[in-house]
C-alpha angles and dihedrals in degrees: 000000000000095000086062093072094061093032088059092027100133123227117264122199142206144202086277104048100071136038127208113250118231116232136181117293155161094192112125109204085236095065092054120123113211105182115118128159117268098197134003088274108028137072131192132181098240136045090235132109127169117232117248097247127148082231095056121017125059126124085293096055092040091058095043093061098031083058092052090043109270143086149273126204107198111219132234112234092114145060121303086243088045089052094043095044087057086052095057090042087064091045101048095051092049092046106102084204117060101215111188086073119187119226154183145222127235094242094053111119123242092243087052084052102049097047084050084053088047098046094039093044095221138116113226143037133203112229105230118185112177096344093309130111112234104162155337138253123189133183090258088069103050106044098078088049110041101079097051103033109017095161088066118148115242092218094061083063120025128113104262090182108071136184114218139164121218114234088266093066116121119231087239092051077047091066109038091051084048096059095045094058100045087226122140103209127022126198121226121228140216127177077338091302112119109232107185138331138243131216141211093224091043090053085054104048083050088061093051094072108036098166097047115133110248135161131245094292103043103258112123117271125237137157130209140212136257136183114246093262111022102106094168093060084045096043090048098047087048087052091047093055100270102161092204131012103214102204101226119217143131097234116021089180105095114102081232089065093039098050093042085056097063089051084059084050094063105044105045135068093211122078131258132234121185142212154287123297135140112212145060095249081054097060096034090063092045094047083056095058091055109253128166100227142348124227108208139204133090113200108351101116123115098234088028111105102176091120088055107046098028093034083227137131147074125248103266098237095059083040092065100036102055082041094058095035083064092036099049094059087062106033102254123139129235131221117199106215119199140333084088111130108151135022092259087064090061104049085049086049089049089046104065096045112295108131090195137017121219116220125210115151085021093073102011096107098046125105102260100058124087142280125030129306108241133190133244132163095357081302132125122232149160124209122258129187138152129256086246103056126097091262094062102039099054092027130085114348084339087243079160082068104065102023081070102040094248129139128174132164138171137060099318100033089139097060087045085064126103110201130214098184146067133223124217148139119251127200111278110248101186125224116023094227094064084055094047085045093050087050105057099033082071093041087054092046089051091039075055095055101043092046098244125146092191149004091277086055093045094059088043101050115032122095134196139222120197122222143170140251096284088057097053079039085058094039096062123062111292153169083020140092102238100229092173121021124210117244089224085070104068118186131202127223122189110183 
């Protein structure tokens, strides 16, 4: 009876047990399109989504990848305001028209409005009598003015004739107004009420990134964690702009979970993304409650010891691949979250149905994740640690508690825990784009050799070969000393 279980055991894989097998084609990496949905509702340029982990992704991390094309979940181990306020932070950053617009009367002298300009570091301000704009002042006109008459009305200088641009503008028609004019800033106007106000400076720091990821009305996107059960934090993200609430838990698959997700559903605009889970009869019943994606992988992070301690997983690459077998069916992306340690790992996640990767030890150690660089050994680093260590559990809001069903209290909580998870420092990389570019500049190579245009292609037409551990011995860098290693093979280092 119980030898049964071993003798009809499936085989479960990983990254290293298979290669991509390289087929005729006429595809340039540099033709490649990367764009895949993320949710049912939702596409960004690139396959890559940061974790939601208190050591990578914070306001800093989610517009760095929203400005490259993909996408930050900013994780939970915080206060619901702390968390709200990150998401505006992202918003607010990715938004071409500043809209808390600081303004002026016409009465106002020309000292009160300099010392606004000072404090607020910035060179112009919109005239506003009764709600409505009537008129500008800028810098310019006041310096000539300001040490000799200094209790000057604004409204004996200001500009009366004003350019504006109503909410339904285009950065390019911005611009171009802009120009012609020969105006630096330019309010926008609604019913005569100015609304907000764009920028030059602002328009061409919109052009420097032309793949980023953004919503419907141009701001960047980002999407933000919850625990299982926690609808205010997921009610008031939704209400702060959030574009998808990602239920965070170690194991999705519990009819409680499942149930309690369709009661987010319904009351939130954003989408909603579960997990995580690990086989076919997990997404099925997902799929079932109605969400909008499924992140999968038990286990397969480098500073996650779940399989260790609980004895518990399944290899990533059969993960993903059971998972999307069920979700494709239905339309549902699939994220492939953790185990991911070069490029080549994400082409073969990519390969076998997930629509997007999600990246922890990959990005923790850049700048823009989270926590100080220190010094050792005359080396630099940045603290890493999983959402199930210690750390994490008894540190911040304690999101490691309950995404791993665990609840202590009393005088010695801490030593009533039982952590999956490790903490450690990693090298630090320095700027999280070098690392994205890095990423898919090996996807698109691989997309090349396997004759894909885009990600759908990518999942019809590769194919796989498994090999042993002598293959995965001869694919790495061998029978040589590395005098000089290739930033497109990261290594990470726990101490």
């Amino acid at each position: 009876m119980f030898s049964k279980k071993l003798k009809t055991a499936p085989e479960g894989y990983t990254f290293d047990d298979f290669l991509l097998v390289p087929s005729r084609s006429s595809v340039e990496p540099k033709d490649v399109k990367t764009h895949t949905q993320v949710s049912r509702n939702f596409t960004i340029n690139i396959p890559i989504i940061s974790s939601a982990m208190d050591t990578v992704t914070e306001a800093e991390m989610a517009i760095a990848l929203a400005q490259e094309g993909g996408l930050g979940v900013i994780h939970r181990n915080m206060s619901i305001n702390e968390q709200i306020a990150e998401v505006k932070k992202v918003k607010r950053s990715g938004d071409l028209t500043i809209r808390d617009v600081i303004t002026t009367k016409p009465d106002a002298s020309l000292r009160e409005v300099h010392e606004m300009m000072d404090e607020e570091e910035i060179s112009g301000l919109p005239v506003v009598h009764n709600g409505k704009l009537i008129g500008i002042i800028s810098r310019r006109d006041i310096k000539p003015i300001i040490n000799s008459d200094p209790q000057k009305k604004v409204r004996e200088i200001m500009t009366e004739d004003v350019v504006t641009i109503s909410e339904s503008t285009t950065p390019e028609e911005a611009l171009d107004i802009a120009y012609e004019n020969k105006v630096e800033r330019l309010p926008v106007i609604k019913e005569n009420h100015i609304v907000g106000i764009v920028t030059i400076r602002d328009i061409l720091e919109l052009k420097k990134f032309p793949n980023a990821s953004r919503d419907k009305t141009g701001r960047f996107m980002v999407a933000a964690a919850t625990g299982p059960f926690d609808l205010e934090r997921a009610m008031a993200l939704d209400d702060a702009g959030a574009d998808i609430i990602a239920i965070d838990c170690a194991h999705a698959h519990k009819p409680n979970i499942v149930k309690f997700a369709k009661t987010i559903k319904e009351n939130i605009e954003a989408d909603l993304v579960v997990g995580n889970i690990a086989t076919r009869e997990a997404a099925e019943d997902l799929i079932a409650g109605d969400v909008d994606g499924i992140k999968v992988g038990i286990g397969p992070g480098s500073i996650c010891t779940t399989r260790i301690i609980a004895g518990v997983g399944v290899p990533q690459l059969t993960a993903i691949s059971d998972v999307a077998d069920v979700a494709k069916e239905h339309n549902v992306p699939v994220i492939g979250d953790g185990g991911l340690r070069f490029s080549g790992d994400v082409a073969k996640a990519i390969a076998v149905g997930a629509d997007t990767v999600m990246l922890g030890s990959l990005l923790a150690g850049t700048h823009e994740s989270p926590g100080e660089v220190v010094i050792m050994n005359g080396r630099k680093f940045k603290q890493y640690r999983g959402m199930g260590s210690l750390g994490a559990m008894t540190g911040g809001a304690g999101a490691g508690t309950d995404r791993y069903f665990q609840e202590v209290k009393g005088p010695m909580k801490h030593a009533k825990l039982v952590p999956e998870g490790v903490e450690g420092v990693v090298p630090y990389k320095g700027m999280a784009n070098e690392i994205l570019f890095q990423l898919i500049g090996g996807l698109k190579a691989s997309m090349g050799y396997c004759g894909a245009n885009n990600i759908e292609e990518m999942q019809e037409k590769s194919h796989f070969v498994r090999i042993t551990s002598s293959g995965m011995k001869e694919s790495h860098p061998h029978d040589l000393l590395i005098t000089n290693e290739s930033p497109n093979y990261p290594t990470t280092r726990l101490m």
